[in-house]
N, CA, C and O of each residue as an XYZ file, in Angstrom:
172
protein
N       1.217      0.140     31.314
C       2.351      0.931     31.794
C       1.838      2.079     32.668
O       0.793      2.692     32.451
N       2.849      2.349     33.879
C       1.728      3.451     34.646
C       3.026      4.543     34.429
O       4.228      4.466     34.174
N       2.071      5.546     34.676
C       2.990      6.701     34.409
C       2.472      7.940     35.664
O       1.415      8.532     35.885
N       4.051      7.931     36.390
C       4.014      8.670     37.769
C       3.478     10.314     37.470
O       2.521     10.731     38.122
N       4.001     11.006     36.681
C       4.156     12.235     36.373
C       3.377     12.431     34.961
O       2.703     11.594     34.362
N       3.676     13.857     34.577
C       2.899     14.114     33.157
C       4.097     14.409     32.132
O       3.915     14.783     30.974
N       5.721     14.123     32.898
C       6.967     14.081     31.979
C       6.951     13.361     30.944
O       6.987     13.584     29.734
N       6.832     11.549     32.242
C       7.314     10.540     32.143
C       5.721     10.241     30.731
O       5.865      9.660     29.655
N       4.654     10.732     31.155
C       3.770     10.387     29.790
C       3.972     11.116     28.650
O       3.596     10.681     27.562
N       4.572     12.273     28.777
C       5.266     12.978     27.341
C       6.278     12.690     26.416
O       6.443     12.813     25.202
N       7.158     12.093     27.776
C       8.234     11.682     27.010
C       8.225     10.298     26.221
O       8.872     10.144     25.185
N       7.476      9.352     26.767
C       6.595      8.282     26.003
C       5.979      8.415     25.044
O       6.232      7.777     24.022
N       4.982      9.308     25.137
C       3.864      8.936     24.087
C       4.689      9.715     22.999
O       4.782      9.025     21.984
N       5.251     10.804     22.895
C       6.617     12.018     22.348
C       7.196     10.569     21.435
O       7.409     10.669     20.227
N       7.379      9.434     22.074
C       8.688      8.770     21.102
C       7.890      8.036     19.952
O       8.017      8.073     18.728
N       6.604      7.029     21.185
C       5.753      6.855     20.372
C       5.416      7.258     18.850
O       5.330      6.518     17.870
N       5.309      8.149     18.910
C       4.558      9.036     18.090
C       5.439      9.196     16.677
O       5.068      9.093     15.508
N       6.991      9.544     17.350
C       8.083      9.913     16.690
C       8.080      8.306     15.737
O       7.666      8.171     14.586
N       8.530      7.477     16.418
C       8.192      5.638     15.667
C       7.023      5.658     14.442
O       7.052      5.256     13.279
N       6.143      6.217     15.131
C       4.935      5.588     14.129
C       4.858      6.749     12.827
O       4.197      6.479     11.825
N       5.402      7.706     12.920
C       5.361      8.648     11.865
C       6.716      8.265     11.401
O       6.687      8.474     10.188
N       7.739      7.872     11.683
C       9.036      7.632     10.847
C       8.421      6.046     10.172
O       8.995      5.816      9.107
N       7.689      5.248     10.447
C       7.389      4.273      9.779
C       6.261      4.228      8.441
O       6.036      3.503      7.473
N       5.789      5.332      8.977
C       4.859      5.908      8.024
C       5.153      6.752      6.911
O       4.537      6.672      5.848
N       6.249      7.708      7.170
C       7.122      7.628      6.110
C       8.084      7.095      5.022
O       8.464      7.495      3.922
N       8.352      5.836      5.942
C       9.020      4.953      4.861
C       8.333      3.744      3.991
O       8.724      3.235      2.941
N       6.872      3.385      4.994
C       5.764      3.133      3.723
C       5.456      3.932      2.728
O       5.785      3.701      1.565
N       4.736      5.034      3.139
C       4.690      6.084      2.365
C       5.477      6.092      0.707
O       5.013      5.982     -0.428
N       7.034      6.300      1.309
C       7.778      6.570      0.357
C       8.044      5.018     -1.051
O       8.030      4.899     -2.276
N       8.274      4.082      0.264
C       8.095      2.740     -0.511
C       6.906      2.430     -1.493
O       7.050      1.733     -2.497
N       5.778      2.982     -1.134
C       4.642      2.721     -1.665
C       4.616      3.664     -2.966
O       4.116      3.274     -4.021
N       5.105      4.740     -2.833
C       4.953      5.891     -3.893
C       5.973      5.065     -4.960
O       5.513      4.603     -6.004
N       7.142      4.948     -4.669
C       8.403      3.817     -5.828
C       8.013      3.177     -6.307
O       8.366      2.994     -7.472
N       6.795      2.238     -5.578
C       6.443      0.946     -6.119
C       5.104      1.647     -7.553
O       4.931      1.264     -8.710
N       4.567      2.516     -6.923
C       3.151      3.241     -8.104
C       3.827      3.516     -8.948
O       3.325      3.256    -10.041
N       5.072      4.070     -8.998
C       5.989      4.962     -9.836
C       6.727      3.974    -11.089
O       6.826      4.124    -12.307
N       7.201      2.859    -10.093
C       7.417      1.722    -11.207
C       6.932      1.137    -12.010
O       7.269      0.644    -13.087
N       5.602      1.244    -11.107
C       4.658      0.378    -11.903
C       4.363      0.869    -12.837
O       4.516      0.188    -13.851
N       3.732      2.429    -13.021
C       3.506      3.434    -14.114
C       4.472      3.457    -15.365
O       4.288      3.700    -16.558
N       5.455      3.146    -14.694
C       6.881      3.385    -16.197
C       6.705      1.802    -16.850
O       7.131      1.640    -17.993
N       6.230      0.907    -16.304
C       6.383     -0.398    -16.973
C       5.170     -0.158    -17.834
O       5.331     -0.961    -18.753
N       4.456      0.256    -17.975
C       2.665      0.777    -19.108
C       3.260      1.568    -20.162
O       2.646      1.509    -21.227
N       4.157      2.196    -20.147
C       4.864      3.471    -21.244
C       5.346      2.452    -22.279
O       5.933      2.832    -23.293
């Protein structure tokens, strides 16, 4: 992808970024439920 200006690469890599940390949060969170479950099934 070429990028004319230093907007048009902010505003890209800006969303980028925004994607991969909102996905990373919802592993994150998924992953923590799943430890959490798992822990209460040992009690």
């Amino acid at each position: 992808m070429e990028f004319f200006n230093l907007q048009d690469y902010y505003t890209f890599t800006k969303g980028t970024v925004y994607l991969i940390m909102g996905a990373i949060l919802v592993g994150v969170t998924l992953y923590w439920q799943f430890l959490m479950g798992g822990n209460k099934k040992d009690d």
